[in-house]
C-alpha positions in Angstrom: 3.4 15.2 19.7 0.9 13.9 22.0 -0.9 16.4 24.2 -1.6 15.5 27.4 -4.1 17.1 29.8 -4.8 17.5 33.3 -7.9 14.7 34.0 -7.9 11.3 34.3 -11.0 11.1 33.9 -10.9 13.2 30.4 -8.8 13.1 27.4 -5.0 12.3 28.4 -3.7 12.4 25.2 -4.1 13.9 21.7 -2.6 11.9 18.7 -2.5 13.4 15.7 -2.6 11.0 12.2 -1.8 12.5 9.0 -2.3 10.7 5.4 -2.1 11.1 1.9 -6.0 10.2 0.5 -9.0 12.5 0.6 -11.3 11.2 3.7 -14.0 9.7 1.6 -11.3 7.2 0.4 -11.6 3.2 1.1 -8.4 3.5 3.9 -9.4 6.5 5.4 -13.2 6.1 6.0 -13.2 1.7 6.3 -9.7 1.2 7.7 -8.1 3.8 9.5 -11.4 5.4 10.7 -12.2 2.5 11.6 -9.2 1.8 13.8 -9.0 5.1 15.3 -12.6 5.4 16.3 -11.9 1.9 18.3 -9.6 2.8 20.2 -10.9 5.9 21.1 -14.1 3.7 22.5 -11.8 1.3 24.1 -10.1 3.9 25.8 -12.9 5.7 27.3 -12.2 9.0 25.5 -9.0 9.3 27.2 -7.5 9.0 23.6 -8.3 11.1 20.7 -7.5 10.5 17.7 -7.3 13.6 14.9 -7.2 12.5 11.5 -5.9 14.7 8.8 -6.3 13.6 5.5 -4.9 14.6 2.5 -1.8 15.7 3.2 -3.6 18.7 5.2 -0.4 19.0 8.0 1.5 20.5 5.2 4.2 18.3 3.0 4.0 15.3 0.2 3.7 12.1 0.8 7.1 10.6 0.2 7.3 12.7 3.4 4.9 11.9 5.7 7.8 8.9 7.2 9.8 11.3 8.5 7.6 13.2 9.6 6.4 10.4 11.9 9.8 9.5 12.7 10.9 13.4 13.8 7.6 13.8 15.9 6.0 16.4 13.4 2.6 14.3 13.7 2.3 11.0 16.3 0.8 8.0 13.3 1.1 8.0 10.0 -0.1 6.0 7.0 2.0 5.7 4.1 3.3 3.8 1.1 7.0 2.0 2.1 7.6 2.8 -1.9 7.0 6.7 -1.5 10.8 6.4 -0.3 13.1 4.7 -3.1 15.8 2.1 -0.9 14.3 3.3 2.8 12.7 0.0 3.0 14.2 -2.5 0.9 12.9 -5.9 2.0 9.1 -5.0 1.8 9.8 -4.8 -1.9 9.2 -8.5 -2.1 6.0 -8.3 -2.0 6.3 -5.5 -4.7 7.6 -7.9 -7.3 5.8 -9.0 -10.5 3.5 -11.7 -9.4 4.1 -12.5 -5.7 0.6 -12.3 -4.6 -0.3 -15.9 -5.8 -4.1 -15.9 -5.6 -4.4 -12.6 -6.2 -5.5 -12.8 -2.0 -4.3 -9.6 -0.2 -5.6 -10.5 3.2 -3.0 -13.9 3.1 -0.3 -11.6 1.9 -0.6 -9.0 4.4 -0.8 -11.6 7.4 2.8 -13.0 5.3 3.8 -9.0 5.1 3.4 -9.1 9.0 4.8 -11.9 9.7 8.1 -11.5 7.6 8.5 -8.2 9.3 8.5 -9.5 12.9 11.8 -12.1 11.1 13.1 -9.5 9.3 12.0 -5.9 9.2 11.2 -4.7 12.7 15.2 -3.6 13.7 16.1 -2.9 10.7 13.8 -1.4 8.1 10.9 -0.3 10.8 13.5 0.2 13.4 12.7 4.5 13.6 9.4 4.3 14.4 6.4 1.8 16.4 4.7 -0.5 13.2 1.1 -0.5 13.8 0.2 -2.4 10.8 1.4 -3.9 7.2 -1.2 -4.7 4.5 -1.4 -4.8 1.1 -3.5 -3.7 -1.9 -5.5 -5.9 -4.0 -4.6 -6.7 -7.6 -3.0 -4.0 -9.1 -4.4 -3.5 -12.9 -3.5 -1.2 -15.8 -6.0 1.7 -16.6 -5.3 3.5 -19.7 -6.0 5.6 -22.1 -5.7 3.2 -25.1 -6.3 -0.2 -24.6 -3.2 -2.9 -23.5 -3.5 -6.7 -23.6 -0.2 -7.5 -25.2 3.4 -6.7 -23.3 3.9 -4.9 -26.8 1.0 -2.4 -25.9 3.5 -1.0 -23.4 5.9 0.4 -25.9 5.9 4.2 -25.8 2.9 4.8 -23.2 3.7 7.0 -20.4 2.6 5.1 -17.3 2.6 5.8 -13.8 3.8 3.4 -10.8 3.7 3.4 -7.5 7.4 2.3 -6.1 10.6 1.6 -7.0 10.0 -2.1 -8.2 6.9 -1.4 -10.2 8.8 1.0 -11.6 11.4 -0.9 -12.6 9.2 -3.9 -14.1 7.2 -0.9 -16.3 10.0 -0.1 -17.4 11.2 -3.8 -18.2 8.1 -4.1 -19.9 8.7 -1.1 -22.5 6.9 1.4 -20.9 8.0 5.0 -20.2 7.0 4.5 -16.0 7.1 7.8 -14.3 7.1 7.4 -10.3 4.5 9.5 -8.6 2.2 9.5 -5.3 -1.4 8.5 -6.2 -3.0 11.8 -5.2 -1.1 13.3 -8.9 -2.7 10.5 -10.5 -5.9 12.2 -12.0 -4.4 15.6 -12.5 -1.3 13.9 -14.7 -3.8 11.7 -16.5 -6.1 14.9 -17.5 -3.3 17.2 -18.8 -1.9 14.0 -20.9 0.9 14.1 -18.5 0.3 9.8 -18.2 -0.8 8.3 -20.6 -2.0 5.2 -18.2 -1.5 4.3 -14.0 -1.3 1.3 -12.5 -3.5 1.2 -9.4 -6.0 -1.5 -7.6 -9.8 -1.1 -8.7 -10.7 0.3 -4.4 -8.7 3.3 -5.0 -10.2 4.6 -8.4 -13.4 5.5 -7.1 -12.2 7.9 -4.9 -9.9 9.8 -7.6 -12.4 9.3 -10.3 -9.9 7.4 -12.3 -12.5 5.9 -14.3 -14.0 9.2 -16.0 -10.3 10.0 -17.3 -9.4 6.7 -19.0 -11.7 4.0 -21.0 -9.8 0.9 -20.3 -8.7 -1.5 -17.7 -6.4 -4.3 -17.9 -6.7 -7.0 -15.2 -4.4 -10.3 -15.6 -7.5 -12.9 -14.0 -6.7 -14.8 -11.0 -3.0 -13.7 -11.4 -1.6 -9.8 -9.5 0.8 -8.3 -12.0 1.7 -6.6 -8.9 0.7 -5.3 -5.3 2.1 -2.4 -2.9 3.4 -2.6 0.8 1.9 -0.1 3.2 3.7 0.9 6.7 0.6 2.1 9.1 3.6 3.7 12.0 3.8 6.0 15.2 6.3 7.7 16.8 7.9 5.8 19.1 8.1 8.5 21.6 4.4 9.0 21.5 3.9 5.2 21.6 6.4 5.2 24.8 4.8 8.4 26.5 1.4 6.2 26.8 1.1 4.6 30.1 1.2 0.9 29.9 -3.0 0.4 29.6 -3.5 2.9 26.7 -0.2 1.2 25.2 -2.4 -1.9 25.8 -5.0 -0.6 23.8 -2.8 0.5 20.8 -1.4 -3.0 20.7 -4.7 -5.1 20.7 -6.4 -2.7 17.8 -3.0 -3.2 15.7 -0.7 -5.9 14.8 -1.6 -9.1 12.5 -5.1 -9.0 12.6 -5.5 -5.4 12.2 -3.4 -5.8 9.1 -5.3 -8.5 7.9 -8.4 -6.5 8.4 -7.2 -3.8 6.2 -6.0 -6.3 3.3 -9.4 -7.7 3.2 -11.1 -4.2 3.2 -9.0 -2.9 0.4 -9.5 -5.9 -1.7 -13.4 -5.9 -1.0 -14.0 -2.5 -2.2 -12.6 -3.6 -5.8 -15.8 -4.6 -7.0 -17.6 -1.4 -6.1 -15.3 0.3 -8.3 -15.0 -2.1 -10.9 -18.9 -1.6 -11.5 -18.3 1.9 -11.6 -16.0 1.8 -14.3 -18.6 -1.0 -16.3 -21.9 1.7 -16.0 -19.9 4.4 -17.3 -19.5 2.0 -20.7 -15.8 1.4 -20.2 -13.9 -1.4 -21.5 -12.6 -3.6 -18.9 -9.8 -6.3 -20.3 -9.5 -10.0 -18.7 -6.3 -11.5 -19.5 -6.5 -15.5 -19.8 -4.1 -17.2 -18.6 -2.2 -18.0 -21.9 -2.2 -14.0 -21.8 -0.8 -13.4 -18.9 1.9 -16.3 -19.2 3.4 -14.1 -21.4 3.5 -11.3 -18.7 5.1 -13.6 -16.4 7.7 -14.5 -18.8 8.6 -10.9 -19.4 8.6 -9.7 -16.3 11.1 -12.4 -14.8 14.0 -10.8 -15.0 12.6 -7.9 -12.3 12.5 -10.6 -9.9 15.7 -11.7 -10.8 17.4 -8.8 -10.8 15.9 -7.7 -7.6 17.4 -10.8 -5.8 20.8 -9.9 -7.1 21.1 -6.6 -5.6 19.5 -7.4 -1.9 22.2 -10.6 -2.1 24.7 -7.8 -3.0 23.8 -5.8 -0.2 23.9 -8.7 2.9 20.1 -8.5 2.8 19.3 -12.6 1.3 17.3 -11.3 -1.5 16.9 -15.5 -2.3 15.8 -15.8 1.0 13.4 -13.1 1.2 11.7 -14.3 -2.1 11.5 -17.9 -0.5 10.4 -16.9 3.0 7.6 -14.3 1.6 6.2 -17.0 -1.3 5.9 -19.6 1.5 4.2 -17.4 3.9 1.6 -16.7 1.5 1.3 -19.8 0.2 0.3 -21.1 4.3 -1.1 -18.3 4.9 -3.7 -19.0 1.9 -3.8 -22.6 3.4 -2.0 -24.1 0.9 
């Protein structure tokens, strides 16, 4: 909870942030740092800002929402998919080839915006949203190497949410849902066989020394992930009105945008990682990844069905997120 001191003058507040990646991470140090440090500047010190990385306030990640929403830490970053069903209607943005463009600073300005239609008093309606991004193109980085929908059969692969889960599955895989900091200790004891992840993240948990190959599907995204950036709304309320000022003008569309772009940009980095260590790094063309499409259809399908079965407009979800991006991309 926020700690408030005695001083105008001084710090009036504490706020404590607690996420799941190691500090030297791309959302930590270039988003979230990044963030924080702002709006302790624009503040005049009288907000601080504690970051704890790695899950260092004690828990997992698929708990760090609640622990936000009961007040056990003031701002959390976190993945809306760590929590099968919590958040249904981000999943859109989940499913098999919604990021047209492969362009994750559009879709995270469309993931705002559908939330302020949709999302903020229902899904989001526990906690204060600070921001909604997503990941660049997610790829495949395995052990063996996979180019064909076939390749799939039999590998063990981890995924990061419910729907990813369910298209790897679709696909023939054997997916097996786990947070990404378990990533490199399940691909070292054999444990996975292969993860899907974007190219930012590997850097940071070395993914690249414990598999050979990488399967990216061109300008296509086989898939992306929703993030919720969110602080207790008591914390958020406690704030007097100029501070809460503060918080709003470093958060919001742009802020998400920001941290969609930044994700995205730190692919490369990592991509040339992974090329000067001498591993193999697959470019579906598009006749390739047509097939991919094809075969992964019936996820999207089948997701629609069961939001339209529970009152949430699963058709109009998929229509309202595919045109956002599609404007937001200026198309």
């Amino acid at each position: 909870m926020g700690v408030w001191g005695g001083a105008v003058s001084a710090q009036e507040v504490t706020l404590r942030l607690h996420q799941f990646l190691p500090p030297q991470a791309v959302v930590p140090m270039h988003v979230l740092d990044v963030w924080a440090d702002g709006i302790e500047e624009a503040s005049d010190g009288r907000i601080e800002i504690q970051r704890f990385p790695a899950m260092q306030l004690g828990g997992a990640p698929p708990q760090l929402i609640d622990q936000v929403i009961d007040g056990t830490v003031d701002i959390v970053w976190t993945v809306a998919g760590y929590t099968p069903g919590r958040f249904p209607r981000t999943e859109v943005f989940e499913l098999p080839f919604m990021m047209e463009g492969s362009d994750a600073e559009a879709t995270s300005r469309a993931y705002w915006r559908l939330a302020q239609d949709t999302m903020m008093d229902t899904d989001f309606a526990d906690f204060h949203v600070l921001g909604l991004w997503v990941h660049g193109p997610g790829l495949i980085h395995s052990s063996d190497p996979i180019e064909t929908v076939a390749d799939l059969n039999g590998v063990k692969l981890r995924a990061p949410t419910r729907v990813t889960n369910m298209m790897f599955t679709e696909l023939g895989a054997t997916a097996i849902g786990m947070p990404v900091p378990a990533v490199p200790e399940a691909l070292s004891q054999g444990v996975i066989d292969a993860t899907v992840i974007p190219w930012e993240v590997t850097a940071a948990l070395r993914v690249s020394e414990l598999v050979d190959n990488h399967t990216g599907f061109g300008a296509a995204s086989l898939y992306t992930t929703s993030f919720i950036f969110a602080m207790n709304q008591a914390s958020y309320d406690a704030l007097p009105a100029d501070l809460q000022a503060i918080v709003d003008a470093h958060s919001g569309l742009e802020f998400s945008a920001m941290a969609g772009r930044v994700m995205q940009e730190y692919d490369e980095p990592a991509r040339l990682l992974a090329e000067d260590r001498g591993n193999t790094i697959i470019t579906l063309d598009e006749a390739q990844v047509a097939e991919w499409r094809a075969a992964a259809a019936p996820i999207v399908e089948t997701w629609v069905a069961e939001m339209d079965a529970a009152g949430m407009d699963g058709t109009g979800l998929v229509a309202r997120a595919t045109a956002l991006i599609a404007e937001e991309r200026g198309m």
